[in-house]
C-alpha positions in Angstrom: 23.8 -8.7 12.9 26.0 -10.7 15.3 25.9 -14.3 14.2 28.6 -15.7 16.3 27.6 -16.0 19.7 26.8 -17.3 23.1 23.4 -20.1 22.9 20.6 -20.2 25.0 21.5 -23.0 27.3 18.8 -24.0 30.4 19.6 -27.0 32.6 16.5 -28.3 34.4 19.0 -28.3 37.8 19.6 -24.8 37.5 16.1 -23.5 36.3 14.9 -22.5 39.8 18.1 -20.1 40.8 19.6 -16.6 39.3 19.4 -16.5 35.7 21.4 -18.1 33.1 23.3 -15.4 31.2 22.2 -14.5 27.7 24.5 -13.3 25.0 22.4 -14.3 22.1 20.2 -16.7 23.0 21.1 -17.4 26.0 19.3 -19.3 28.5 16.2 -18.7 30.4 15.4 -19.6 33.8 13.6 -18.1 36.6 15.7 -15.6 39.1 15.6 -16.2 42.5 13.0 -13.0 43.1 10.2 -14.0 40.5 8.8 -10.7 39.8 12.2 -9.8 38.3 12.7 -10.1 34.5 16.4 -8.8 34.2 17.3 -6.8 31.4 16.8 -8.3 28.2 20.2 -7.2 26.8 22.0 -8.7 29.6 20.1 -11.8 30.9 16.5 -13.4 29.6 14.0 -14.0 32.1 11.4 -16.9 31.9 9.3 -15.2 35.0 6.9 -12.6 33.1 4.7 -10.8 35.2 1.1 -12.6 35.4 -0.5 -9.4 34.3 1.7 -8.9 31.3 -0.3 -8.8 28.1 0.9 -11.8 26.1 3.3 -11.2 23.1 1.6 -11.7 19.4 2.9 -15.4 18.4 3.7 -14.2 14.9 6.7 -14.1 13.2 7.3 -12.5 9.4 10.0 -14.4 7.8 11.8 -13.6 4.6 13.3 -15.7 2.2 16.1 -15.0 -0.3 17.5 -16.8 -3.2 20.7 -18.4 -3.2 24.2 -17.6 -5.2 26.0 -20.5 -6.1 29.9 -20.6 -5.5 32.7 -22.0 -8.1 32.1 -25.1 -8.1 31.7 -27.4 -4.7 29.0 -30.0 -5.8 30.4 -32.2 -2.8 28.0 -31.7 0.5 29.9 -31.1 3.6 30.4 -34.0 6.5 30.0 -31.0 8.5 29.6 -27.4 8.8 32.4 -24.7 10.7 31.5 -21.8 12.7 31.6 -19.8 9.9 29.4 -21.8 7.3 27.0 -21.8 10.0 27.3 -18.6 10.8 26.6 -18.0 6.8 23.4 -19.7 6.8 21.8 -18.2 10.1 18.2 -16.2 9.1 18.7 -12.5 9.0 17.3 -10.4 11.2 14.2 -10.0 8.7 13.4 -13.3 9.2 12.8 -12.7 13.2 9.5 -11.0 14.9 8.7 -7.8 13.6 10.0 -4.7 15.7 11.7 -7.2 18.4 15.2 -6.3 19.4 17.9 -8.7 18.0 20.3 -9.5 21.2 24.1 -10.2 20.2 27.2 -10.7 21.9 30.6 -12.6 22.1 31.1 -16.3 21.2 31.5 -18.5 24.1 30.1 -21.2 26.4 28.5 -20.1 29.4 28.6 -23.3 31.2 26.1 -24.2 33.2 25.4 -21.3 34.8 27.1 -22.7 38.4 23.9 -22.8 39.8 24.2 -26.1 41.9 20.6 -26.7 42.0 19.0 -29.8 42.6 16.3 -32.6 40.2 14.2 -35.4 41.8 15.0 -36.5 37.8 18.5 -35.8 36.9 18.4 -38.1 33.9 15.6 -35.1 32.5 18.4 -32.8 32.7 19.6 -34.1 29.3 16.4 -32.9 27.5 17.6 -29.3 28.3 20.4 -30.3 25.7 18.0 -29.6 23.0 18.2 -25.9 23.7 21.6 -25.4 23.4 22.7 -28.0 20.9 26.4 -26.6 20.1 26.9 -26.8 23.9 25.2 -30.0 24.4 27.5 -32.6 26.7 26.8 -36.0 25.4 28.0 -34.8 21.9 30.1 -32.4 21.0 29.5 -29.7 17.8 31.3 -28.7 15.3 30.4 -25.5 14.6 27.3 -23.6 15.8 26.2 -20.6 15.4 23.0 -18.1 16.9 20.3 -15.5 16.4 18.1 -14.6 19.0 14.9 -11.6 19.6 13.4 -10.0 22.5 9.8 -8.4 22.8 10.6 -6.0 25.1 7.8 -4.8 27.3 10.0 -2.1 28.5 11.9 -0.9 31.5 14.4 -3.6 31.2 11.5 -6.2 31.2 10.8 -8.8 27.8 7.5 -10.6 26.9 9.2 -13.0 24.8 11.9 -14.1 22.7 12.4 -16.1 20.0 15.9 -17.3 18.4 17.6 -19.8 16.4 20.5 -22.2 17.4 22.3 -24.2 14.7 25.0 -26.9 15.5 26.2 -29.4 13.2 28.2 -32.6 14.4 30.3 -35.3 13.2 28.4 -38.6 11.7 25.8 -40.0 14.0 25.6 -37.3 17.0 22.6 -35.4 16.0 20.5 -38.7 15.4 22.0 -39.5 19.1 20.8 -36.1 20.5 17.6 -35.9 18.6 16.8 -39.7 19.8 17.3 -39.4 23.4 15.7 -35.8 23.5 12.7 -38.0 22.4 13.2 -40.7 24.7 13.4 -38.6 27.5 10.2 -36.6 27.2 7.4 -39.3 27.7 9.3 -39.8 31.2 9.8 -36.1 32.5 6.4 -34.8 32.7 6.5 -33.9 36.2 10.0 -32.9 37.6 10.5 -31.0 40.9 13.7 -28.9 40.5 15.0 -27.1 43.9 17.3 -24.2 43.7 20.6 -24.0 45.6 18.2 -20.9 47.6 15.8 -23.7 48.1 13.0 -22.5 45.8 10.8 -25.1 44.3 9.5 -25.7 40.6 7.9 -27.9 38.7 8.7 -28.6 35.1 6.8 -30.5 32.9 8.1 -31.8 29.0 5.1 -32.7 26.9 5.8 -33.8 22.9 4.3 -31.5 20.3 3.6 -32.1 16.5 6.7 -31.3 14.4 6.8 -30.0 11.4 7.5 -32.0 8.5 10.9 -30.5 7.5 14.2 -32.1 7.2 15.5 -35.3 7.7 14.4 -36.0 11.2 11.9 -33.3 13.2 10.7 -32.8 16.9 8.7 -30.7 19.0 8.7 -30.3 22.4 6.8 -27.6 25.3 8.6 -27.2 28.9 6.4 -25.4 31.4 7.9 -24.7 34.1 5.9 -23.1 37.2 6.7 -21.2 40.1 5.2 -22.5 43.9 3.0 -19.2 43.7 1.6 -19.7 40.6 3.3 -18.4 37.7 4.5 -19.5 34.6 6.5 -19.6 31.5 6.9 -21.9 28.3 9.8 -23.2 25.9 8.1 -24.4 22.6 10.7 -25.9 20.6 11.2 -27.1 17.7 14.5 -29.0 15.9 15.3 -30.3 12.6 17.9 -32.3 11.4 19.2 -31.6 8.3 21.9 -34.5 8.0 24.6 -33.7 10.7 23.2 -30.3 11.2 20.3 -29.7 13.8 18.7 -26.8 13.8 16.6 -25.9 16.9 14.0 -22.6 17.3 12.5 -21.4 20.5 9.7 -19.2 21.5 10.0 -18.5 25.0 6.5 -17.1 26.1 7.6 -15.4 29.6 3.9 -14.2 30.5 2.3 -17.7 31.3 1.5 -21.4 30.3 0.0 -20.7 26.7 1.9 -23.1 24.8 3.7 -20.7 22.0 5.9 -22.7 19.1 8.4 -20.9 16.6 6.6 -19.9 13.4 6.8 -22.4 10.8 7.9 -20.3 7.9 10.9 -19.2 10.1 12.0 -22.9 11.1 11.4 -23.2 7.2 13.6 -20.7 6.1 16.4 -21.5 8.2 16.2 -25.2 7.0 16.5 -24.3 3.5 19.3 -21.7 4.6 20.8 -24.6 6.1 20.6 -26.9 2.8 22.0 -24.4 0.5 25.4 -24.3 2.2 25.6 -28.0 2.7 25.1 -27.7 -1.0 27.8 -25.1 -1.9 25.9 -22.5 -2.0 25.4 -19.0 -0.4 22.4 -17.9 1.1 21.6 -14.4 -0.1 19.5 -12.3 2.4 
């Protein structure tokens, strides 16, 4: 499995134009023709068809012990790519026969999109998705996973993935805290594409599990001026300086579709071996 690769980043001012590329969970956004979903190995799109069936919301996750190393009894301030990369879920741990998307590691920006907010201040939420790119703080290592449901022909019913990002002191209570801030006020934004298409995104807080050191939920609907629709349902943890942040994209409508527990589980403990010197074994 590639571990070490591009996130899923979404911007709420670039939502309505082409898509966002997608490595390994890469970003979703509608393209500018919304009866195209590009190919799932190349881009993700959030604009399912209305007729697609929708995908099962169930996710069998695996666990695995842990080896400990020579001795490091000392948790980490932080966590490197590569410790990160360490504790990502395997592929065992994502959706049952879905297709596990990798690619290079990079940044993919914001997509140079251009597009427009009547609430640019919401645009920060979007942070959430992406949290080793995020711009108010910077990471220190991150790492990804990511699925795809395929529905074939190039087309996806859903994905699901896993981004982890761990920061200096402070940050990911920063991130986490105006993620939560921002919600309760972006309910309703109009976002306009650089084409000039119009959507409407909405940001409504769900319950979080009761994992790690801080949690939050969070669904983003965003819907198309002809009706259509697709959903985020995220969900991040902090485990001290480390968040880790799971999203079902449901790409066939508004049902509201959250990553399964027992994955979000698994990759917290995952997470909470190696700040403890240990290896996660798969």
């Amino acid at each position: 499995m590639t571990r070490r690769t591009r996130p899923l980043r979404r911007t709420a001012r670039h939502a309505a134009a082409a898509l966002l590329p997608l490595v390994l969970f890469a970003a979703t956004a509608c393209s500018s023709g919304a009866d195209d979903v590009v190919d799932a190995a190349d881009s993700a799109a959030r604009s399912g068809g209305p007729s697609a069936p929708a995908p099962s919301a169930s996710a069998t996750a695996t666990g695995g012990g842990f080896a400990a190393e020579s001795p490091k009894s000392a948790q980490f301030a932080y966590l490197t790519d590569d410790q990160l990369a360490s504790a990502l879920v395997p592929n065992s741990a994502l959706p049952e026969g879905w297709t596990v998307v990798g690619g290079d590691d990079g940044d993919d920006g914001d997509g140079g999109d251009g597009g427009t907010s009547d609430k640019p201040e919401c645009d920060a939420i979007d942070e959430i998705l992406s949290p080793g790119n995020a711009e108010s703080v910077t990471a220190r290592g991150r790492a990804s996973v990511m699925a795809v449901d395929s529905a074939g022909g190039g087309k996806a019913y859903a994905m699901v993935g896993v981004n982890l990002a761990s920061f200096s002191a402070g940050d990911a209570e920063k991130l986490l805290a105006e993620v939560e801030r921002l919600v309760p006020l972006c309910g309703d934004v109009r976002i306009t594409s650089s084409e000039g298409q119009v959507f409407r995104s909405g940001n409504v807080m769900q319950k979080a599990p009761a994992l790690g050191d801080q949690a939050l939920a969070l669904a983003q609907t965003t819907r198309t001026a002809d009706g259509r629709s697709w959903v985020h349902g995220i969900v991040a943890v902090r485990v001290g300086t480390t968040i880790v942040e799971s999203t079902y994209v449901n790409l066939t409508g508004s049902q509201v579709i959250l990553p399964d527990e027992e994955l979000v589980r698994t990759q917290v403990e995952r997470v909470q071996a190696v700040l403890a010197g240990k290896t996660p074994v798969d």
